[in-house]
Structures are given as C-alpha cells and as structure tokens.
N, C-alpha and C positions, 0 to 999 in steps of 0.2 A: 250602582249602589255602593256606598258608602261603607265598608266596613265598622262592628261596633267591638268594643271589646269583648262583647257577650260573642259573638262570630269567633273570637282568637283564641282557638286551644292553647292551654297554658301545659309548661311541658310535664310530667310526673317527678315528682322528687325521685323517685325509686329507676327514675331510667336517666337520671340526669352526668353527665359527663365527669367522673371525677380525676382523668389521666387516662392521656392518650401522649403516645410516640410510634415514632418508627424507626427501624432497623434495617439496614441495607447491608448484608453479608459480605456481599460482591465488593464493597467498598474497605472493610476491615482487610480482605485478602485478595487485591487486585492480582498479582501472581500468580494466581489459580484459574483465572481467565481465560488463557490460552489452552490450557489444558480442556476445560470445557468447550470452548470451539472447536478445539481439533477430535472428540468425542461426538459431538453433533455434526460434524463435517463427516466423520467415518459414519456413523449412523443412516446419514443422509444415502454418500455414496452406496453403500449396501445394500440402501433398498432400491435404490435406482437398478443397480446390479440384478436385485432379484427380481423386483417386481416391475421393469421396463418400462414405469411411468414415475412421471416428474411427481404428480398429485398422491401417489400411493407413498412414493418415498417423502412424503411429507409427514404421514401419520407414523413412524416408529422415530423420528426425528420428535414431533410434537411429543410425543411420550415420554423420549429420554428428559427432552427440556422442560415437561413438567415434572418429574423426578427431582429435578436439582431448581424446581421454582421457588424453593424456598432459601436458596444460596443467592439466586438469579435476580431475581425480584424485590424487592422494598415490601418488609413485612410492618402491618398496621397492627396495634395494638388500642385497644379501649377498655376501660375499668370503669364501669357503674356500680350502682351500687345493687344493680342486681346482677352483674355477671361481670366474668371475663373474657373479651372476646380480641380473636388474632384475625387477618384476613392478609391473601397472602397471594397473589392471582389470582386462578379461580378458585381457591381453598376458602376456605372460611369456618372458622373455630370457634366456639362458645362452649364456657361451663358457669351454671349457676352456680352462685356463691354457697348455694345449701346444696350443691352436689359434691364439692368437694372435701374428702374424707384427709386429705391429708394436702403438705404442701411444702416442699424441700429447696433450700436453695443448693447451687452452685456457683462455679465460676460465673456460668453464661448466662444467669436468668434463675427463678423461681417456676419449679415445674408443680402446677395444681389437679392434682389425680382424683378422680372419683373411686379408686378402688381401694377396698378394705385393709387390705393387706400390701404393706408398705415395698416390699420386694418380689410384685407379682411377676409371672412372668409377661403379662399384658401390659405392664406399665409402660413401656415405649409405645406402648400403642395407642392407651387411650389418655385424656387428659388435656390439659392445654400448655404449651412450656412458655413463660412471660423472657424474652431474653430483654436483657439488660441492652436500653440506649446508650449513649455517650454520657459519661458523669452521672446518671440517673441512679446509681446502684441504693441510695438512701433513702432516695423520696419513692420507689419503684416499692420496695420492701415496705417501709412504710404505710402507705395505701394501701396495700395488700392487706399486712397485719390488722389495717383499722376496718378494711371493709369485711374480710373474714369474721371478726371478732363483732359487727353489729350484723351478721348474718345470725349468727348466733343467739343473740341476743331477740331479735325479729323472728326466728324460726324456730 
C-alpha cells in the first residue's frame, strides 16, 4: 500500500528543531587524558585487588568513567521551542522553556535554572548548563533569548 499524505504525520511546530550542537571536552583539553586513564587504571587495579574478579573490578571502574562522562563523552545539545535538552552517555537533560525561573551566562555556556532564588545552594544541582560550541557564543545566546522570551509570551 501506497502511502498518502493523510498517513504522514507532519511534525509539531512546538517540537520542531531550532539549534542543535555538540561539545566534546576531551577535545578542548587533550592533556588531561592521561591523567584519566591512569585513575580508571588505578580504580580498575583496586578492585581486582579487592574483589578477585575481573567482572566485579569492572563495576567501580564503570562508575568512576561515568563520573567524568561528561568530560569523556561528546555532549549533544537541542533547543525547541519547547525545551532545552543536553544528552550526554547515558545522561539525558531536559528543562522546559516555562520551567526556567532564571538563566545566567558565563565563560562556558548559559546555565537555565528552575529555581527561584538566583544563588541557591541546589543550583549546581538542578537545571541544565547550555556550554558553548566552537564560535557559537552569539547564535547559542540568541536562540535562547528569543525562545525564553516567546515562552513567555505563549505561557
């Protein structure tokens, strides 16, 4: 059977793609490399040491390297215009546009907080941080400003 276009879901304006990149840590600070192997290689040995199997000293090794998956890893980033969303290994991050009470930049990125009070002490904990691509620092800020500001407007 033939597909018709009545069959072909059309996608939603409100979930459509407005800027996507990614961010590779590891690549900004190649140097710092070794020093993470030679932590996952101790980590490793240790548990061998303690726990006399190959498969057990595998699980506080996988822990330390998910610890630092976000140095390790190639972080994705997406902005809809309903949300902002990071995915990072097996991480994955998302804040709606109408959850976020505030939104700050720095050096590294635009950090998008849900929480009320601008120097909580949970702030590192909750939120999503947008870092900044290669040369994106303008078009990154940008999009942000315009999609916060029609959240606004729509909410």
């Amino acid at each position: 059977m033939i597909p018709t276009t009545a069959n072909i879901s059309k996608p939603v304006p409100s979930q459509a793609v407005q800027l996507t990149w990614s961010v590779h840590l590891i690549r900004r600070h190649p140097e710092r490399l070794p020093k993470i192997l030679g932590v996952l290689g101790l980590v490793f040995v240790t548990g061998l040491c303690l726990f006399h199997s190959f498969w057990l000293a595998l699980l506080p090794t996988f822990a330390a390297l998910f610890s630092v998956s976000e140095f390790v890893f190639p972080i994705h980033y997406t902005l809809t215009a309903k949300s902002a969303a990071m995915k990072c290994g097996l991480t994955a991050l998302e804040i709606p546009w109408s959850d976020v009470r505030h939104a700050y930049v720095t050096d590294e990125g635009i950090k998008l907080s849900p929480l009320r009070r601008k120097n909580s002490r949970m702030e590192p904990l909750r939120g999503v941080f947008l870092r900044f691509g290669e040369a994106q620092h303008a078009e990154i800020r940008a999009v942000v400003t315009r999609l916060r500001a029609e959240a606004k407007v729509n909410g």
